[in-house]
N, C-alpha and C positions, 0 to 999 in steps of 0.2 A: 504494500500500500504506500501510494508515493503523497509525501507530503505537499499542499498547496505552499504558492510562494510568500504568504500572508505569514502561513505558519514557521515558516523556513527562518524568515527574519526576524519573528517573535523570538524563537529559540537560539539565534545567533546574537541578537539585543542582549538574552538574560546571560548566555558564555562569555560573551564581551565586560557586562558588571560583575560575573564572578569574577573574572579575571583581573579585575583592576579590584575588587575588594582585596582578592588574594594578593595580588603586590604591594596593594598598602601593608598588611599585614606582615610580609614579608620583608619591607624595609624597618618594621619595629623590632622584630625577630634579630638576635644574635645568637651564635654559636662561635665557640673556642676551638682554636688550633694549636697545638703546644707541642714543645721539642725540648730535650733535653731535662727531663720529667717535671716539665711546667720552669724552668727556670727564663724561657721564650715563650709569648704565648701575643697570640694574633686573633684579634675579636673582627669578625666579618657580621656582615648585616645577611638578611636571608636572599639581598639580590647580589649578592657577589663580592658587595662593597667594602673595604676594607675600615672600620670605624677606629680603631687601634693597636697599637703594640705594644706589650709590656717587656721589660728586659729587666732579670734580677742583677742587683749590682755585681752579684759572685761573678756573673758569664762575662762582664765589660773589662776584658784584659787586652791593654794596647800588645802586648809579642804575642797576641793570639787572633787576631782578626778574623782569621780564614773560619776557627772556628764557630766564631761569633755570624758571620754569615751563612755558616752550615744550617746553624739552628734557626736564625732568622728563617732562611729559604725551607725550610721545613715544617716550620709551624705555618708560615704563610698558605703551603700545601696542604697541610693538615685543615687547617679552616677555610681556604677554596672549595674542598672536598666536601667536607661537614655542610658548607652553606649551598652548593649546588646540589645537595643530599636533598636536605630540609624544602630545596623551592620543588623539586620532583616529587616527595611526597605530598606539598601540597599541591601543585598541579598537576597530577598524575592523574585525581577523579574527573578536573576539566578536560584533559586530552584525552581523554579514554569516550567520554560524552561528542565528541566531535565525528566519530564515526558514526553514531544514530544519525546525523546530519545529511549522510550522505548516501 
C-alpha cells in the first residue's frame, strides 16, 4: 500500500523535528575520553564537538612531550568514539524509520 504524497510529507515534517530535537539534545550530552588511566581526559559534546581537556599536573613533563601527546591523541580518540557512539544510539531509531518512507 503506497502512501499519498500528503502523507509522505507529514511523516518527513515529524523525522525532520525529531531530528533536530535529537541534536539539540545531543549538543547538551557529554561523554569522557581518557588515557593514561584518567590522568588525560577529553570531554566531547554528543555532536563530535570537543568542549575540553583536562591534563593532570603529574603527565606535564617538559623531557617528555612525545609522551604527553600520546595521551592527548588518545583520549581525544577515546571521546570521538564514545560521542559518535552516543549520537548512533540516539539516531539509530530515526534512521531505521526512514525506510517505512520509502
Amino acid at each position: 500500500m503506497k502512501m499519498n504524497m500528503n502523507e509522505l510529507m507529514k511523516q518527513a515534517q515529524m523525522m525532520q523535528s525529531k531530528m533536530a530535537k535529537i541534536q539539540d539534545e545531543l549538543a547538551a550530552e557529554t561523554v569522557e575520553g581518557n588515557a593514561g588511566g584518567g590522568m588525560v581526559r577529553a570531554i566531547f559534546n554528543g555532536q563530535g564537538d570537543i568542549v575540553s581537556i583536562h591534563l593532570e599536573k603529574e603527565v606535564v613533563t617538559p623531557d617528555d612531550v612525545e609522551m604527553l601527546e600520546d595521551l592527548i591523541s588518545a583520549a581525544v580518540g577515546d571521546g570521538l568514539r564514545k560521542s559518535k557512539a552516543l549520537a548512533s544510539d540516539r539516531m539509530g531509531p530515526i534512521a531505521g524509520g526512514l525506510g517505512g518512507l520509502f
